[in-house]
C-alpha positions, -999 to +999 in steps of 0.1 A: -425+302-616-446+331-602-455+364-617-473+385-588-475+425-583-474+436-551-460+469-536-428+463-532-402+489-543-369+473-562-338+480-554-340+498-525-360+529-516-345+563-516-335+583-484-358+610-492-384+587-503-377+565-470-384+601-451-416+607-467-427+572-457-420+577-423-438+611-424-469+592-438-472+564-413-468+588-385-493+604-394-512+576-400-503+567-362-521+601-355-554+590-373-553+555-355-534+530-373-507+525-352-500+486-360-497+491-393-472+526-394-455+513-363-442+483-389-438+507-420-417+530-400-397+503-386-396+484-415-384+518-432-356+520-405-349+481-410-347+488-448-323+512-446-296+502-426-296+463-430-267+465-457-242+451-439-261+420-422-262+405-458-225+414-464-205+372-464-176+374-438-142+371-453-128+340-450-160+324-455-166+306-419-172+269-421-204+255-402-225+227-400-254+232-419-284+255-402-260+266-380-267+309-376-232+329-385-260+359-373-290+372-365-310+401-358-345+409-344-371+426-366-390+454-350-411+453-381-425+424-366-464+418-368-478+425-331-476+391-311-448+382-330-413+373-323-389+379-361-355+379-367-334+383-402-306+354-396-277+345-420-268+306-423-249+277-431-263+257-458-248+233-490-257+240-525-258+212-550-227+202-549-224+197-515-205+229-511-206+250-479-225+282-487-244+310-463-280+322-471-304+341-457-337+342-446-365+351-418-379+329-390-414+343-365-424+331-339-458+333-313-448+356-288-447+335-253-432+304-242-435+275-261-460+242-254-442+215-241-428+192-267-419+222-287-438+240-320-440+227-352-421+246-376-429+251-408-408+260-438-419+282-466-410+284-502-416+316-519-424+324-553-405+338-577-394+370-572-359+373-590-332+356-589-303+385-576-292+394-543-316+422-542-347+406-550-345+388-516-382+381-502-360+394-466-349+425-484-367+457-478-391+473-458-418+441-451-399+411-452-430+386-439-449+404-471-450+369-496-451+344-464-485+331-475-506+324-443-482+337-419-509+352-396-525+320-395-500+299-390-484+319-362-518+319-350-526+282-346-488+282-331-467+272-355-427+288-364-424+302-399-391+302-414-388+314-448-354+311-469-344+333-496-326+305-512-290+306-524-278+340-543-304+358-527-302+381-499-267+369-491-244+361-519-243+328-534-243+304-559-274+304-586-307+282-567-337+294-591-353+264-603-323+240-589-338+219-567-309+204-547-301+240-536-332+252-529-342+222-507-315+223-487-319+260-479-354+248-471-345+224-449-314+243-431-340+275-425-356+251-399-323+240-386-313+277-382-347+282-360-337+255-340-310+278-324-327+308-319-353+305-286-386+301-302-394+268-291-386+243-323-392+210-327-381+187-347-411+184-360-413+199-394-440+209-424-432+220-459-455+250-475-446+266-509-463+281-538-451+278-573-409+281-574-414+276-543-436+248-548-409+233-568-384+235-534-405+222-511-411+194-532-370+185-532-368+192-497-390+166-490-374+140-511-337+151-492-353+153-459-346+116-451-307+114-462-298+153-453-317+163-424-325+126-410-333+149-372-359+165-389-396+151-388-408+161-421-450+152-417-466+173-446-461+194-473-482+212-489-479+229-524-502+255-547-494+254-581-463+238-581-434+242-608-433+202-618-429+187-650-402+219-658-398+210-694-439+209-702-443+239-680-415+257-709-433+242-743-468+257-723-453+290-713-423+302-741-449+317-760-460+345-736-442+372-720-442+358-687-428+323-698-400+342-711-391+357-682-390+327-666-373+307-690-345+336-687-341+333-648-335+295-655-311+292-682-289+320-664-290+302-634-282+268-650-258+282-669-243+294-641-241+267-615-237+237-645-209+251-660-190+225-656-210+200-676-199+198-709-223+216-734-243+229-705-241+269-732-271+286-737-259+288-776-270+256-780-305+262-776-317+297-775-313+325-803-284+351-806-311+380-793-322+355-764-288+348-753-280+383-752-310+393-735-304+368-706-280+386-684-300+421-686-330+404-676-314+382-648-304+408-634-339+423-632-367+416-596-400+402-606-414+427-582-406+463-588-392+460-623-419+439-642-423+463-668-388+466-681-383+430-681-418+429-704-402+454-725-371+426-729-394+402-732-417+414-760-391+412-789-387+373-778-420+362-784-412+330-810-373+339-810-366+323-783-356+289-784-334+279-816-340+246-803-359+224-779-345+224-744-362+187-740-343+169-766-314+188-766-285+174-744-276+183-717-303+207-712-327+176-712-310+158-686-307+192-666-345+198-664-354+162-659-329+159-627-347+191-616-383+183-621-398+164-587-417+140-581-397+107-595-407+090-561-432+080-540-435+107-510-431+091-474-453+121-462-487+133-468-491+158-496-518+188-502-517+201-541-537+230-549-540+243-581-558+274-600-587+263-628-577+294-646-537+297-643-518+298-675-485+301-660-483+267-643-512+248-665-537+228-646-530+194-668-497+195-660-502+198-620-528+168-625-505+147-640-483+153-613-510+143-590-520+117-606-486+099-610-476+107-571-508+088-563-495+056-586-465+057-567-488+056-532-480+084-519-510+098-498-526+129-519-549+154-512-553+177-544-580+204-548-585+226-581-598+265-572-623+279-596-618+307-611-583+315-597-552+321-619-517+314-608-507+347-583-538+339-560-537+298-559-514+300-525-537+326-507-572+311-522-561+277-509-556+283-474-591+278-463-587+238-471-548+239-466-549+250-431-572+224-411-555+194-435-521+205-419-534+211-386-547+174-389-518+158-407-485+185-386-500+200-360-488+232-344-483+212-308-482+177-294-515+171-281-537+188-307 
């Protein structure tokens, strides 16, 4: 649920356009900023030749879930930090073995005793194809919000991609039993690679991603029950999803969302009876859905804006939530039905109009009914793109407080 613009080239960057790059940051290397072009050349190199890590094997290998079918370091790596791209075993919503991808980073250094923290991040939207993977292309760690800090105070970062993207896969945008899983599994998968993981586990997501670090925490007990799950912490969470679409159809952006989701429920409900787009959305939106599905947030923003535009109030033929099944479908994927067993941080934008701040109170509000331990904080001034990154200031010391980085702390 997340419309952001950041430089990030989709689908992949040209070789003559790689070889410029690489003439750049050496240059840049000349004039002093050697960090910085020593990761864009790397990550240029990374960019280019990482093809076949994403490729599934054939059979499909079985594994328990988080366990790594491979890995491989990331020289692109921040300096002090330890990255690799890995490849997994996780279960989709169906309890179906699947393979997804992600990153974890790590402090450089041995580990405290009693092992780091980990925490798992949910990303934002950025698409919802294989190509529009947060892991794919030349800075993979770019929409971890907070990485530096977190690394910093100690902590592992693993960041999943989530199902059908980066590796292939079954649909996961806006399904929550997919996407928490992948969560969770991303901090099983660290667990095997040496960078000193716990079992000791916080959740950190911003707005789709909001939405599946919300599910992972209610799976946490019955699907990872190794896993200590202490906090989780969201900014401007996709909740309520069936307010969020009566707020949202009417604006370019909504649209685009609302077309990642009923593609991907389409998809991976297919086998519910009536589960067909027909039944709710126009003839132009239905047609619309598979050209912009197969669009990235980031990179192509404009063309899906062009698909967008004719939409506006042609949309929906009906209403999602009172049409069956679509109104059982987004009620079993909105969160928050239950009282949390961990602490939980909500921040939200005053001025977002993507995720609305009522809706994110109500949340709030009914989590705290339920007695589940809230901390909720509302940023002036701040619309939806910048909620994660304005938040940190408050988020960090709550988590240090509530899942610190070390035993001890």
């Amino acid at each position: 649920m997340d419309i952001l613009v950041r430089h990030r080239k989709h689908p992949r960057i040209s070789s003559r356009v790689a070889a410029f790059a690489v003439a750049a940051v050496l240059m840049l290397g000349l004039l002093g900023g050697y960090s910085c072009s020593r990761r864009i050349v790397e990550g240029v190199a990374e960019e280019a030749s990482e093809g076949p890590f994403y490729a599934l094997p054939t059979p499909l290998p079985t594994g328990a879930p988080g366990e790594l079918v491979r890995s491989e370091p990331l020289a692109s790596a921040p300096d002090g930090v330890n990255a690799w791209r890995v490849l997994y075993h996780s279960k989709d919503l169906y309890g179906n073995g699947i393979l997804v991808s992600g990153v974890v980073a790590a402090p450089e250094g041995p580990a405290p005793e009693g092992g780091r923290t980990v925490v798992s991040w949910g990303h934002p939207t950025t698409g919802t194809r294989t190509r529009c993977a947060p892991s794919v292309g030349i800075d993979p760690f770019d929409l971890i919000e907070g990485m530096k800090s977190l690394l910093d105070r100690g902590y592992v970062v693993v960041a999943t991609d989530y199902a059908g993207m980066g590796a292939p896969g079954p649909d996961s945008f806006l399904v929550g039993g997919t996407e928490g899983r992948n969560m969770l599994d991303a901090v099983r998968a660290a667990g095997r690679l040496d960078v000193g993981a716990s079992s000791r586990v916080a959740l950190w997501g911003h707005s789709q991603g909001g939405h599946a670090a919300l599910f992972a925490a209610e799976l946490a007990e019955s699907y990872a029950p190794e896993l200590k799950v202490q906090a989780i912490a969201v900014a401007a969470p996709a909740v309520n999803l069936a307010a969020l679409l009566d707020a949202d159809i009417a604006d370019i952006s909504g649209v685009t969302i609302a077309a990642y989701a009923f593609d991907s429920y389409t998809s991976v409900y297919q086998r519910t009876r009536g589960a067909d787009p027909r039944n709710i959305l126009t003839a132009p939106a239905v047609a619309a859905l598979p050209h912009m599905a197969g669009l990235c947030l980031l990179g192509q923003n404009s063309q899906l804006h062009d698909i967008s535009r004719p939409l506006l109030g042609n949309f929906l033929a009906a209403d999602p939530a009172s049409t069956e099944p679509w109104a059982t479908l987004l009620g079993e994927n909105t969160p928050g039905g239950s009282k949390l067993q961990m602490p939980l941080f909500v921040a939200q934008g005053a001025d977002d109009t993507l995720v609305r701040p009522e809706i994110t109170a109500a949340f709030v509000a009914k989590q705290q009914a339920l007695g589940t331990k809230v901390t909720s904080e509302v940023l002036p001034k701040t619309g939806h793109g910048l909620a994660a990154l304005r938040a940190l200031p408050t988020m960090l010391p709550w988590l240090e407080t509530m899942a610190p980085a070390r035993l001890g702390n």
